[in-house]
N, C-alpha and C positions, 0 to 999 in steps of 0.2 A: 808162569810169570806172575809178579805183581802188580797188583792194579793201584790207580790213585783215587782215592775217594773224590765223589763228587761234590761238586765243593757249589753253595747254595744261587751263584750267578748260571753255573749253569745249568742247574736245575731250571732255573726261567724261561732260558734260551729254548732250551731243551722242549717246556711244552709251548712255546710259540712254534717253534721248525718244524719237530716233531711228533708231536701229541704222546710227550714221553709217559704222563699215566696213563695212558690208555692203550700200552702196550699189550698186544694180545698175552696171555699168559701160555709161555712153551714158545713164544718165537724169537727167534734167530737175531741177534743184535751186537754191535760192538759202538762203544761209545766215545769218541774223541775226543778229551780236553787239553789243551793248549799242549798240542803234540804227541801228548800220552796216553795211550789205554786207561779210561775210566771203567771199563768191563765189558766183557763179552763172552757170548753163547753160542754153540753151534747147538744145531738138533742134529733129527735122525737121516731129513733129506737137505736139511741147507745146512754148510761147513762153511767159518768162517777162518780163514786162514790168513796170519801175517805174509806177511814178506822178509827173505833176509833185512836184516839194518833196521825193521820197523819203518819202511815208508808208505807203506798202505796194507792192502789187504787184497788176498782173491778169493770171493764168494765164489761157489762151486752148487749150482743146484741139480740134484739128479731129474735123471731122466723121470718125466711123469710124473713128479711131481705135482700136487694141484691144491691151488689156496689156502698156502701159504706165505708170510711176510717175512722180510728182515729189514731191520733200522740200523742204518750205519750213520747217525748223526754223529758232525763235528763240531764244537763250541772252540771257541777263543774268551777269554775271561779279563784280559789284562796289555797293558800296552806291552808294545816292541817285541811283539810274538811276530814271527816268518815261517807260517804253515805248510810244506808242501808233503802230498800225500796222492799215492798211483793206489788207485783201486780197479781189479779188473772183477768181471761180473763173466761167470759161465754159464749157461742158461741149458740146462738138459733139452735135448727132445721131449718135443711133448709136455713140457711141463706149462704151469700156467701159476704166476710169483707175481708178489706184489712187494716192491721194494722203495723205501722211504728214505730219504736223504736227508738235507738240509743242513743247513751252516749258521749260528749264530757268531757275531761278534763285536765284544764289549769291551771299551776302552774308556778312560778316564784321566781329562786334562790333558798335556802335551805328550806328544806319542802317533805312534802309528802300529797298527797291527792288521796282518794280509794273513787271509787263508785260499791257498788255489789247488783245487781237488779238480783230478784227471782222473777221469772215468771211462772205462774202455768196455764197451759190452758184448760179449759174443750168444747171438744166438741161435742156436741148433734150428734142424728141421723143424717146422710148425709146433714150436717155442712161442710162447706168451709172456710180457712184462709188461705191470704198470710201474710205473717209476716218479714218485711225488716228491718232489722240491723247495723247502722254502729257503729264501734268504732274509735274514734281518740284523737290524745292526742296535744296539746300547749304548747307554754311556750320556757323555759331556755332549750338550745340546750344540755344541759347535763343531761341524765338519771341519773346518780349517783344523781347530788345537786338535779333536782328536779324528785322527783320517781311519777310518773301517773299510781294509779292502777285500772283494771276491772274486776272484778269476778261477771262473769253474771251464775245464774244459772237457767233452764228451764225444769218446770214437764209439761209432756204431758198424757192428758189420750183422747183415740179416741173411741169415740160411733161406731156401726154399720154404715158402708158407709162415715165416713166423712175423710175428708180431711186435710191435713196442709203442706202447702210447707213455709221454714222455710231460708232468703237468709239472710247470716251472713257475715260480713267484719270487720278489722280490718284494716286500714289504715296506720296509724305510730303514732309513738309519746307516748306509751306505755310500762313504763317500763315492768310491768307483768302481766299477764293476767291467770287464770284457767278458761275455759269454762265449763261445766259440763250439758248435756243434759240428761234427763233417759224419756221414755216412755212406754205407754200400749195402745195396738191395740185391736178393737175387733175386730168381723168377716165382712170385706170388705173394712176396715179403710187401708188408703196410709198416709204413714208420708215422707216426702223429703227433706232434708237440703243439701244445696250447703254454704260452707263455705270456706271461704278467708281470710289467715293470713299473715300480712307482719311483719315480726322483725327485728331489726335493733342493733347494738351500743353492751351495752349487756345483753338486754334485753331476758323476758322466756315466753315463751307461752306451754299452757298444756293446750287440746283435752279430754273431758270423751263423752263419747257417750255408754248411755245403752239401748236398745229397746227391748221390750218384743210382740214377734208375737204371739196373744193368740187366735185370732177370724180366720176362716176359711177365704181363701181367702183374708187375708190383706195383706200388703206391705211394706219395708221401703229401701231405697234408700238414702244413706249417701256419701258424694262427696264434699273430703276437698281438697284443694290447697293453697299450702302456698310457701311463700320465707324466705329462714333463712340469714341476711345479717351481716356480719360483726363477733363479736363472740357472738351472741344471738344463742340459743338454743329451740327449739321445740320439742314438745312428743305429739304424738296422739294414743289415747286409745280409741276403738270400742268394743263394745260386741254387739250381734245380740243373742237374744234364738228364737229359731222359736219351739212354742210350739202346733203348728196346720199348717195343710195345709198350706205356706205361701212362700214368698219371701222374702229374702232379702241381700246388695248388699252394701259393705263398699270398698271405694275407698280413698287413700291418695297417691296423686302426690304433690310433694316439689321438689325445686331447691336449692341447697346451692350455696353461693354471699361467696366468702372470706371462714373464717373460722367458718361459721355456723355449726349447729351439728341440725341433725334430729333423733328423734326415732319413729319410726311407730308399734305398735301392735295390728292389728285389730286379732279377736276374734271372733269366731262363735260355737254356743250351738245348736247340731241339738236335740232335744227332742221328735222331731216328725217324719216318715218316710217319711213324703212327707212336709215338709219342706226345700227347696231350697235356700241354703244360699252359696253367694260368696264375698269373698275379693280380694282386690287387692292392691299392693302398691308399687310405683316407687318414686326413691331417685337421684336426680343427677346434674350435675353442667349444666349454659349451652354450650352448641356446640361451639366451638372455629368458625368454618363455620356460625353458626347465625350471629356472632359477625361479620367477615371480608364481612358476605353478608350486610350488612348495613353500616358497612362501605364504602363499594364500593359507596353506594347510598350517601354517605354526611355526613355519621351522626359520630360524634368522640365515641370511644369505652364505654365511658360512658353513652352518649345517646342513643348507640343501649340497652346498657344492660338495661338501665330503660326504653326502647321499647316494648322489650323481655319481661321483669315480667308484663308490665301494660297487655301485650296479654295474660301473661299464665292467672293471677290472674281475669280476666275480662271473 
């Protein structure tokens, strides 16, 4: 097939989501601009394979596999772009992958452009992923005239003993965003996501996290932080069933900037009696004392406070 040259917007995008020069040299990549294959590489253990029609891709990693990467970033460059894209991810036995995502999108003046990538992961017997994330948005400083949207959605299913730590960010520049996570564990499998949301202007961000504890001895560990800045708005929604011996552990700490609005409702289904499941969740502006302590040191009240979020969110 033929590819379309990368065109210099999303080269930008590219090393903000993705740290596109500092691709490993030999690994595993396909690159998406506004719809199209910008390039791609399979190796010897990661294959990266369309789909009939061109609507996403199925990475296919062998068995035992170990420490290796692949980059599946997608850019959007231009208005009145309507992204959608099925990626599914097969994770050998045994292996242990580190797989980078990310989404840039950049508009300019009246318009709107949406990208929503559905990710599906399967993985084998005591199978390892990392899986790194960013979102960020370009363009006309005005959300209204120019709207940037992401609706990534993400199925997980975990074999006996495998693994998925799952590190998600949102950056800025994002009118709206619905995240939507759901999984199934079986007996031994740990699922982890650490996620980070910054809103701004007045933009909406909405949190689904659903995990199903079903295999003895599994795990899941969910751990969001966000900043609601300006009058954007955020909602996070958890559900944990722990349907066998299990763990599991929903945490949302947020700082509201100005007049941001947070809703937090994590949710736990014990089903089992020895399923061990806990939430948590803290809401609140920062410390008048952050602020004047950094002041003290130099900084004007503005740069302490975008000090303050790059620590919390980091």
């Amino acid at each position: 097939m033929s590819f379309q040259p990368v065109n210099p917007i999303t080269k930008d995008l590219l090393n903000i989501v993705s740290d596109w020069q500092a691709f490993p040299e030999g690994a595993a990549y396909n690159i998406r601009q506004d719809s199209q294959c910008a390039g791609r590489r399979s190796t010897e253990n990661i294959e990266i394979r369309p789909k009939t029609g061109g609507s996403g891709l199925d990475i296919i990693v062998k068995a035992g596999t170990k420490g290796e990467s692949c980059y599946i970033p997608a850019c959007i460059t231009k208005n009145d772009v309507d992204d959608l894209v099925y990626n599914d991810f097969y994770i050998g036995e045994g292996a242990d992958v580190t797989i980078v995502a990310g989404c840039g999108v950049h508009t300019d003046g009246d318009g709107e452009s949406r990208h929503n990538g559905i990710h599906r992961f399967f993985m084998e017997k005591n199978s390892k992923a990392l899986y790194l994330e960013k979102h960020y948005g370009s363009g006309d400083a005005s959300v209204e005239a120019a709207r940037r949207i992401i609706d990534p959605e993400t199925q997980c299913e975990l074999a006996e003993g495998a693994y998925l730590e799952m590190d998600t960010s949102q950056l800025e520049g994002i009118a709206h965003t619905h995240r939507k996570t759901s999984a199934k564990l079986e007996a031994g499998a740990r699922l982890v996501i650490k996620e980070n949301i910054l809103t701004e202007a007045d933009s909406k961000a909405s949190t689904d996290f659903y995990v199903e504890l079903n295999g003895d001895g599994c795990g899941v560990d969910l751990v969001s932080r966000s900043v609601a800045k300006d009058d954007s708005h955020q909602e996070y929604h958890s559900v944990i069933v722990g349907n066998a011996p299990s763990t599991g552990h929903s945490e949302c700490d947020a700082i509201i900037v100005g007049n941001g609005k947070v809703d937090a409702l994590p949710e736990l289904r014990a089903n089992n009696g020895d399923a061990m499941l806990i939430h948590e969740a803290a809401i609140g502006k920062i410390a008048g004392e952050q602020i004047i302590k950094l002041q003290t040191l130099g900084l004007t009240e503005e740069e302490a406070e975008a000090r303050i979020i790059e620590g919390f969110l980091s």
